[in-house]
VEXPAMAR-338150 format. One line per 5 residues: number of its first residue (from 0); their letters; for each residue x negated, y negated, z negated of N, C-alpha, C, O, CB. Coordinates in steps of 0.05 Angstrom, whole numbers, always signed. Atoms other than C-alpha are relative to their C-alpha. Glycine has a CB too. Layout:
N
NUM	a	X,Y,Z,X,Y,Z,X,Y,Z,X,Y,Z,X,Y,Z  ... .
END
This chain:
96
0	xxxxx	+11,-6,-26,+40,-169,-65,-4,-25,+16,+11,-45,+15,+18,+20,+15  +10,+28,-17,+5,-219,-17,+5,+13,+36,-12,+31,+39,-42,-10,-10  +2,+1,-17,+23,-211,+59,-18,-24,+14,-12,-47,+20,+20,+4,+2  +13,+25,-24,-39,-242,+100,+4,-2,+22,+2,-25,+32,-23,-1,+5  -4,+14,-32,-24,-234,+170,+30,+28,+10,+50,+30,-5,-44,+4,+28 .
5	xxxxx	-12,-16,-9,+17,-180,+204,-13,+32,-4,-2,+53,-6,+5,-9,+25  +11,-29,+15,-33,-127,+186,-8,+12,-28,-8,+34,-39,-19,+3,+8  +10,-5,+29,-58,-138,+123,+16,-14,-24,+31,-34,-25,-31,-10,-3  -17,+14,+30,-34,-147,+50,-17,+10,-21,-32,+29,-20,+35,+11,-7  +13,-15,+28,-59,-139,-20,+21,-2,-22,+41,-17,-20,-30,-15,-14 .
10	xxxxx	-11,-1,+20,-33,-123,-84,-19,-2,-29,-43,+4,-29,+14,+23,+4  +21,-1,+15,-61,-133,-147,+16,+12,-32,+33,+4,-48,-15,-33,+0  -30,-20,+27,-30,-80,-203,-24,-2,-26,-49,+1,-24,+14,+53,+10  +12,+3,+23,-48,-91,-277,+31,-3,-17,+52,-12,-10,-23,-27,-1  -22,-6,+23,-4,-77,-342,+6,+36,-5,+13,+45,-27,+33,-16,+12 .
15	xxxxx	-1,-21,+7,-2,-5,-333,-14,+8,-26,-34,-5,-32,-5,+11,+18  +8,-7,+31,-15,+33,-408,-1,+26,+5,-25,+32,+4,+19,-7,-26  -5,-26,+1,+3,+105,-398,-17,+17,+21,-17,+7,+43,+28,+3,+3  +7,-15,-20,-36,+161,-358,+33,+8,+18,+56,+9,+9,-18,+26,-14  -22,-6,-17,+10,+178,-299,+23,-26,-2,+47,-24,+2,+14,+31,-9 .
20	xxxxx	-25,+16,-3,+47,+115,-304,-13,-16,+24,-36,-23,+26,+10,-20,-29  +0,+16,-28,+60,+79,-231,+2,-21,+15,+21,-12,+28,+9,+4,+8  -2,+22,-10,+61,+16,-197,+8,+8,+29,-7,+24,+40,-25,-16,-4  -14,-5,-27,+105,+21,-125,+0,-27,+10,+5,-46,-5,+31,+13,+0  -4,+20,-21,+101,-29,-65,+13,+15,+24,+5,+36,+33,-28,-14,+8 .
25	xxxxx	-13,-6,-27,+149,-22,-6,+1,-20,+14,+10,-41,+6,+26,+9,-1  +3,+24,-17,+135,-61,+52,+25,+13,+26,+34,+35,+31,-39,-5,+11  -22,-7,-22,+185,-64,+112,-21,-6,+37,-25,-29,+43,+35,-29,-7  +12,+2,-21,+145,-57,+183,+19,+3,+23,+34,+23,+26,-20,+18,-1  -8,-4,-27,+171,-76,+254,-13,+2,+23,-32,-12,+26,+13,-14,+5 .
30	xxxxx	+15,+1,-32,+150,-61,+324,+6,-28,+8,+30,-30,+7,+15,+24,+26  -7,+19,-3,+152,-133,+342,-1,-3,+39,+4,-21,+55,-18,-17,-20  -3,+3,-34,+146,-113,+419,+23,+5,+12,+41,+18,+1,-18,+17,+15  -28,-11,-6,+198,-108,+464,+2,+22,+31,+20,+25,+48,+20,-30,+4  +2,-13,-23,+166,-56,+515,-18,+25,-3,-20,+44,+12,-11,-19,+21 .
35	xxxxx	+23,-12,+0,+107,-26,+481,+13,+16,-31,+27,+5,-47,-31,-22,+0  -8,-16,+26,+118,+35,+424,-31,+6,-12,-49,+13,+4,+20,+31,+8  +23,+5,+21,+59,+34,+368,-3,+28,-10,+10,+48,-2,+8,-22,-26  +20,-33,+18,+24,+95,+329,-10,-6,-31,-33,+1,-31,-39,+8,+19  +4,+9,+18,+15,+73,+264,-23,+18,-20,-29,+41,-18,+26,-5,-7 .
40	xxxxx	+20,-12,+19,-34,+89,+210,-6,-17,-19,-10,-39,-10,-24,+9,+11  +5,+19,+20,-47,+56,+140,-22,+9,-10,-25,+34,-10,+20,-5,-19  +26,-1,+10,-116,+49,+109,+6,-15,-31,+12,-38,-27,-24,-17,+23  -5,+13,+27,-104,+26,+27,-32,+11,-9,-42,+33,-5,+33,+13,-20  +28,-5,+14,-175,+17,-10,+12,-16,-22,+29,-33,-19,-32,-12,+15 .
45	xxxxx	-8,+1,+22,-172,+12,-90,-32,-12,-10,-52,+1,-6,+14,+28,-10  +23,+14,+6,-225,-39,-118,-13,+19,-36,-35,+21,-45,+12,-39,-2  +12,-19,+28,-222,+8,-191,+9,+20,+6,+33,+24,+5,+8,-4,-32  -4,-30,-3,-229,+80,-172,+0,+10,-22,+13,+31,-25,-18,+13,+15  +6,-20,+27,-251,+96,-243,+32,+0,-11,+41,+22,-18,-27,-16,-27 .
50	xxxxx	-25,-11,+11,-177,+82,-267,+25,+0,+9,+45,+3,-6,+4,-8,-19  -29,+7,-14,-123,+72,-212,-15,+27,+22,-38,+34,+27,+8,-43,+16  -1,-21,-33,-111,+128,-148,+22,-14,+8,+41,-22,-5,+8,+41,+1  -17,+16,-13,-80,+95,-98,+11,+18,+26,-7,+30,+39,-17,-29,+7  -2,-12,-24,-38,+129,-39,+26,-13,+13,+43,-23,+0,+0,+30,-3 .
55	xxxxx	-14,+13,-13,+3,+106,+14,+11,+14,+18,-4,+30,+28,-9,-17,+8  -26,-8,-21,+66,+128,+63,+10,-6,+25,+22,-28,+23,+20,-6,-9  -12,+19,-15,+88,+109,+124,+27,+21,+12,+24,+42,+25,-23,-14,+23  -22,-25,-12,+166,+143,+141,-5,+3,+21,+3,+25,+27,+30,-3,+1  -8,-8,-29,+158,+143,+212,-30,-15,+5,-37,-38,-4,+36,-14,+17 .
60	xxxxx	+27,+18,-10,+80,+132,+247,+10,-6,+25,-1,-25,+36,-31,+15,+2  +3,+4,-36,+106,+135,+319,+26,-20,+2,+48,-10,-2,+7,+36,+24  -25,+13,+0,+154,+70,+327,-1,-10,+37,-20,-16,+52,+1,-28,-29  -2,+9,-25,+185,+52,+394,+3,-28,+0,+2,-39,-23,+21,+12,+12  -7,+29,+6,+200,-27,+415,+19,-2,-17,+39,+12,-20,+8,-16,+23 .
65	xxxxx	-35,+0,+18,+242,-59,+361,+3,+19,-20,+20,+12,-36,+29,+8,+20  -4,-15,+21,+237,-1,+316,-9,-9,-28,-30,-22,-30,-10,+23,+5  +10,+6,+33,+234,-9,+232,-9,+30,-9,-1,+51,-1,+28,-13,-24  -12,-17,+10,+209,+31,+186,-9,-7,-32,+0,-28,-40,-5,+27,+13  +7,+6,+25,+180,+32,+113,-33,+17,-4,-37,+41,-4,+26,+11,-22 .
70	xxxxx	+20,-3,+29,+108,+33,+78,+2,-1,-21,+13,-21,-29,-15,-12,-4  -4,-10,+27,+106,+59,+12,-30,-2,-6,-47,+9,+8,+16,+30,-3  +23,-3,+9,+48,+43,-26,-3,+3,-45,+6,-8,-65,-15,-29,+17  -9,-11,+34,+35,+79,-98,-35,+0,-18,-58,+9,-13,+18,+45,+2  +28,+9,+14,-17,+56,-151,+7,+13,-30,+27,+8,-43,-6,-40,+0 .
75	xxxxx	-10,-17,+20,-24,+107,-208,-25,+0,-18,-48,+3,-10,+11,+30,+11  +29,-3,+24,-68,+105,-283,-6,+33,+4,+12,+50,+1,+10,-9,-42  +2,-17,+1,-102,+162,-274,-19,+4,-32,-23,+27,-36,-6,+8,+26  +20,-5,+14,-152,+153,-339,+5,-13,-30,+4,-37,-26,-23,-10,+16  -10,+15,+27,-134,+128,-411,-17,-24,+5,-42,-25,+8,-6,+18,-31 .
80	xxxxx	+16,+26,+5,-148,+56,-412,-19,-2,-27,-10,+10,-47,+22,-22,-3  +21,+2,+21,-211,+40,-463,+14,-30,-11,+21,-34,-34,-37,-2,+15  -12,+40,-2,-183,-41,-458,+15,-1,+18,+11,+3,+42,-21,-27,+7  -23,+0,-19,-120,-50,-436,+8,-28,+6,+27,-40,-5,+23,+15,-11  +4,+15,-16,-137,-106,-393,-12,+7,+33,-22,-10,+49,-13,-15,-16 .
85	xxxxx	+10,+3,-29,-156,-71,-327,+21,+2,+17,+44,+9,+12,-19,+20,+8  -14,+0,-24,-132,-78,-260,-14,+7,+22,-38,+12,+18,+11,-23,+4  +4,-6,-19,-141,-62,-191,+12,-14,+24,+36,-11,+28,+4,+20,-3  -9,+10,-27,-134,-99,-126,+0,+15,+27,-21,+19,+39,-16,-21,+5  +1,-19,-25,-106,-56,-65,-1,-16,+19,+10,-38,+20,+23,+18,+6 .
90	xxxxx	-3,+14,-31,-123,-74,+6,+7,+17,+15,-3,+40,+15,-22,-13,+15  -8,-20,-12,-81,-49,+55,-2,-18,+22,-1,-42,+22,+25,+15,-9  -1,+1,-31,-86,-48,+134,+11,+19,+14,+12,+42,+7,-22,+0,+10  -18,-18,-9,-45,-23,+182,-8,+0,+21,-2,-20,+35,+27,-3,-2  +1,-5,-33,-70,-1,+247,+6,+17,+12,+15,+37,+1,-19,+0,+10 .
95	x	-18,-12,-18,-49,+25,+305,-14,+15,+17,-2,+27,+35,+16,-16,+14 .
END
């Protein structure tokens, strides 16, 4: 996983073999304010739809100042690999 700024990150999942087998990212998110409470919402786009589903978590959307909580992001073969050399690069954004 690549953290670019405070909103965004990517991942780039490859090695999976098996249908239904998973790739997991857990990111740790803080309210970094100390007055203002946030609304959260995550946006994850999957660059190979044909053989990865990608979905994402967030435990808690409504955080107050100072609050943590966790993104969960889940990258799954949905399709028998032909060549088991593909991958998929997730982009994820987190807005508010």
């Amino acid at each position: 996983a690549n953290v670019l700024n405070d909103t965004n990150a990517t991942i780039n999942v490859s090695g999976l073999k098996n249908v239904g087998e998973k790739a997991t990212a857990t990111y740790e998110i803080l309210n970094g304010s100390n007055d203002l409470s946030a609304d959260l919402n995550v946006l994850a786009t999957n660059s190979n739809t044909e053989y990865f589903v990608v979905s994402s978590k967030i435990d808690k959307t409504s955080l107050t100042a100072g609050e943590k909580t966790n993104l969960i992001v889940t990258v799954e073969l949905n399709k028998a690999l032909i060549e088991s050399n593909e991958s998929t690069n997730i982009n994820i954004k987190l807005e508010d």
